[in-house]
C-alpha positions in Angstrom: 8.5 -54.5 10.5 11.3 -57.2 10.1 14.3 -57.2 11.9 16.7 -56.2 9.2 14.0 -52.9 8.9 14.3 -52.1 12.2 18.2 -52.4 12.0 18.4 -50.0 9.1 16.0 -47.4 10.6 18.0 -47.4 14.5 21.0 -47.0 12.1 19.6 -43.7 10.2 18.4 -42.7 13.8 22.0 -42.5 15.8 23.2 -41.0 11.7 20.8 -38.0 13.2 21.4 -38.1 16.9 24.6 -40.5 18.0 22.9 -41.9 20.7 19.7 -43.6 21.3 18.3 -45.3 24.6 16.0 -48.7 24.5 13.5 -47.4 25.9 13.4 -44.8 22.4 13.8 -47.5 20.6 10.5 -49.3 21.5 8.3 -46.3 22.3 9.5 -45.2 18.2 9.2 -48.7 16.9 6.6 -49.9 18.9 8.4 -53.2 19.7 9.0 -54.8 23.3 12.0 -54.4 25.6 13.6 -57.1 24.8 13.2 -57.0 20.9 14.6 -53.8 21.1 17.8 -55.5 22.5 18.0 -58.1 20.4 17.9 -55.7 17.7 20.9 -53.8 19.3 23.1 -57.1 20.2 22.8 -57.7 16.5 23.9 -54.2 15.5 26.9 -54.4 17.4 27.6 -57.6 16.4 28.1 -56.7 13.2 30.1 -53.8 14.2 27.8 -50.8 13.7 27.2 -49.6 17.3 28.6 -49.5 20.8 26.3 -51.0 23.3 25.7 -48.6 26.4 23.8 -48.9 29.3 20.4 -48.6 28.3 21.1 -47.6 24.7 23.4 -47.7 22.5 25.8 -45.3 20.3 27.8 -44.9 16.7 31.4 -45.9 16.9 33.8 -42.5 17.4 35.5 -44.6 14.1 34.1 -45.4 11.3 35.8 -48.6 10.2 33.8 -49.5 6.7 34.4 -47.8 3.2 32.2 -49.3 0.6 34.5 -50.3 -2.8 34.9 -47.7 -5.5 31.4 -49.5 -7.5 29.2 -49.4 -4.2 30.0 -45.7 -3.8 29.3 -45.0 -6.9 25.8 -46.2 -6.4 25.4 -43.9 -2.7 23.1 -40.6 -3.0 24.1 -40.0 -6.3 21.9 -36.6 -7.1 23.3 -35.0 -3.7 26.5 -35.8 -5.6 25.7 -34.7 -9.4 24.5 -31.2 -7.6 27.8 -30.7 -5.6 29.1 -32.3 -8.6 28.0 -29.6 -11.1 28.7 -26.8 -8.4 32.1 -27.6 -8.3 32.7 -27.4 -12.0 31.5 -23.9 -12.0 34.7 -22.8 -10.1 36.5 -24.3 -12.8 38.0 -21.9 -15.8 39.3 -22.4 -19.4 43.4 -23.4 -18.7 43.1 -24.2 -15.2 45.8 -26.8 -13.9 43.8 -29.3 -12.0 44.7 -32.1 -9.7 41.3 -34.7 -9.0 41.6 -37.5 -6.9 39.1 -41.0 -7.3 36.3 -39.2 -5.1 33.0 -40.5 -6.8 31.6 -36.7 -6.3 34.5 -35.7 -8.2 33.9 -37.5 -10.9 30.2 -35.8 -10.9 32.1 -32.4 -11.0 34.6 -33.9 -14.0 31.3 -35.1 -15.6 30.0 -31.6 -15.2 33.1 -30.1 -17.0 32.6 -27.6 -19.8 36.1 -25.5 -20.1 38.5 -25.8 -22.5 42.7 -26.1 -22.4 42.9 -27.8 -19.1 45.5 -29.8 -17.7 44.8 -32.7 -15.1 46.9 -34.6 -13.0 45.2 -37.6 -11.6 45.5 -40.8 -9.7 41.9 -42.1 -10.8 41.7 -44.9 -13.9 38.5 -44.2 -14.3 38.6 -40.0 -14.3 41.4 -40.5 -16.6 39.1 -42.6 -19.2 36.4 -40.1 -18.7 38.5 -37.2 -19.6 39.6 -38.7 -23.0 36.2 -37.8 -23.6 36.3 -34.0 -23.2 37.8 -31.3 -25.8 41.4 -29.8 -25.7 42.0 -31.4 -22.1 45.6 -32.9 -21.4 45.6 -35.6 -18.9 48.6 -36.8 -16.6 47.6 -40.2 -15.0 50.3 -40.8 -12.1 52.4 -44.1 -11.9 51.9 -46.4 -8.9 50.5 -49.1 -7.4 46.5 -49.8 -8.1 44.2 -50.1 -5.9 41.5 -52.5 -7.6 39.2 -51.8 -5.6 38.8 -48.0 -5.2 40.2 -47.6 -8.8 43.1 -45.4 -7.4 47.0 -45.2 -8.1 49.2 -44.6 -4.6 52.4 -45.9 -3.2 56.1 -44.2 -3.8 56.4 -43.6 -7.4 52.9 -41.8 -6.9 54.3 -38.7 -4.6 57.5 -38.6 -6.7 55.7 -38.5 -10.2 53.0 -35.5 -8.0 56.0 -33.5 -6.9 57.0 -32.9 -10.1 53.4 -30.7 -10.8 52.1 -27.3 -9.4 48.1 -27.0 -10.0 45.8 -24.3 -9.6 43.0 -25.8 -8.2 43.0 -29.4 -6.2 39.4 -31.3 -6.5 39.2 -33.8 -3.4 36.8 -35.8 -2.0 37.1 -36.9 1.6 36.0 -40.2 3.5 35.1 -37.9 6.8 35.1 -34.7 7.6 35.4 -33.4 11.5 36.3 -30.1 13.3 39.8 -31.7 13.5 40.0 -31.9 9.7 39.5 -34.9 6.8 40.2 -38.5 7.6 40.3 -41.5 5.9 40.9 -45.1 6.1 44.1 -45.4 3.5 47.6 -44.6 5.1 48.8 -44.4 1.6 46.4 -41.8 0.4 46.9 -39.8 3.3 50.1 -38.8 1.7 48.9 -38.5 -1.3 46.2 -36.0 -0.4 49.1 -34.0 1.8 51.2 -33.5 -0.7 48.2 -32.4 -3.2 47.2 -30.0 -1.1 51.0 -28.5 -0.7 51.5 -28.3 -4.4 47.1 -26.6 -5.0 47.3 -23.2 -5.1 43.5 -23.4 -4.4 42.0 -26.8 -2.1 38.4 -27.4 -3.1 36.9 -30.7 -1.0 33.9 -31.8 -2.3 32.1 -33.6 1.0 28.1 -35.0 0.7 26.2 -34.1 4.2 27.2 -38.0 5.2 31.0 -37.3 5.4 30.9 -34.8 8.3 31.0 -35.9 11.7 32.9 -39.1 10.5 35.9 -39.7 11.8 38.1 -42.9 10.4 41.5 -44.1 11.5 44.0 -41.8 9.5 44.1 -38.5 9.7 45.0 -36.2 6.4 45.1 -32.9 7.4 43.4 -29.8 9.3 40.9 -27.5 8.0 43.6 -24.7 7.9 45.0 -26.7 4.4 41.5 -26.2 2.9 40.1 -22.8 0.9 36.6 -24.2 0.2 34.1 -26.9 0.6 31.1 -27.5 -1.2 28.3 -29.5 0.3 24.9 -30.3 -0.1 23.7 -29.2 3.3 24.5 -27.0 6.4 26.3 -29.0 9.1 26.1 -28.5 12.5 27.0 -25.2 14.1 30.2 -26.6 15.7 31.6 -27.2 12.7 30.6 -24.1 10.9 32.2 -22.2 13.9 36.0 -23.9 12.9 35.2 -23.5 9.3 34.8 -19.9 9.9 37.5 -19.8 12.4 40.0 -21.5 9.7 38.4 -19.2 6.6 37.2 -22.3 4.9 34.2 -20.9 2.1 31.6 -23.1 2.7 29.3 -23.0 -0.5 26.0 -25.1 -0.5 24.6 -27.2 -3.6 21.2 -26.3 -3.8 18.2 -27.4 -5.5 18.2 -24.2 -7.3 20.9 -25.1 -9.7 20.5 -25.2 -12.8 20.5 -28.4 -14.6 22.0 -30.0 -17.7 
């Protein structure tokens, strides 16, 4: 196995466990002491881990966010089936807010009711919904961000308090007992203001987004109603998601499919 193989697969390993020890490392990957080190200097090198003493461990942060294109590109059925979940919960003349989330735009894509109204800050859910029948669209003013394809900054939260929506679709960047998290300042406004003018919060959140913590945080679990995922996370967090009423509803292979 090459290096850059074995750096991918101690990567997926602390994704499962947050911790790993050398001596795991080589007995797993059948490679020496020392490789195994090497292997681990690299990793935090690039900024991946946090060496410990005999092992090493994920950052508590998460300091990376792949652009708007590479996340479009990351588990894509996990997000077509919370995608088409989502869109399910969506009625004929609901008033809907949807952020730039890439599993968002699997539950816009998903879409089949009629006479809705969307506010957005997304360029590219805005195109998308030219495309659908009897749907009015309200793209907000802004700045853009080229890279995630999203529309923030002051004009953004004045143009949003002007709407009341039934039903807020949001994606998150992580997901924690202490709430959702990203690595915009300016979106974390965005999203709290959202969430004060939803009648009904919906975060859409793939099995990789919980446990992740990044450097701003949006808001509590309290602000949420439901999440849809496309597997059961750990017990702790089902415990606050219960203890906050948060519906948690599971995208299944079941479903049934276009």
């Amino acid at each position: 196995m090459f290096q850059e193989e074995r750096l991918i697969a101690i990567l997926q390993k602390l994704q499962e466990k947050q911790r790993i020890t050398v001596t795991e490392i080589c007995e797993w990957l059948q490679i020496s002491w020392d490789t195994a080190r090497r292997d681990l200097i690299k990793l935090e090198e690039q900024g991946s881990i946090i060496r410990t003493r005999g092992g090493a461990m994920l950052p508590s942060i998460s300091k990376e966010v792949p652009n708007y294109e590479q996340r479009l590109q990351l588990d894509t059925p996990s997000k077509q089936a919370i995608g088409r979940l989502a869109a399910t919960l969506i009625h004929d003349g609901d008033y809907l807010y949807t952020d730039s989330s890439t599993t968002v735009r699997c539950a816009v894509e998903a879409m089949r009711t009629r006479r809705n109204v969307v506010v957005t800050n997304s360029i590219d859910l805005a195109g998308m919904l030219t495309q659908k029948d009897e749907i009015r669209i309200h793209l907000l003013g802004g700045l853009l961000d080229n890279e995630q394809r999203l529309v923030y900054g002051a004009r953004t939260l004045e143009m949003l308090s002007e709407y009341q929506v039934d039903k807020a679709l949001l994606g998150t960047c992580g997901i924690a007992p202490h709430g959702l998290t990203t690595m915009f300042e300016e979106e974390s406004y965005l999203i709290r203001q959202v969430m004060r003018k939803s009648d009904q919060v919906i975060v859409l959140a793939d099995h990789t987004k919980f446990g992740k913590k990044l450097f701003h945080r949006v808001a509590g679990l309290e602000g949420i109603d439901i999440i849809i995922t496309d597997r059961e996370p750990s017990d702790e967090m089902k415990e606050e998601l219960h203890k906050h009423q948060v519906e948690l509803l599971i995208a299944g292979e079941g479903e049934p499919h276009d």
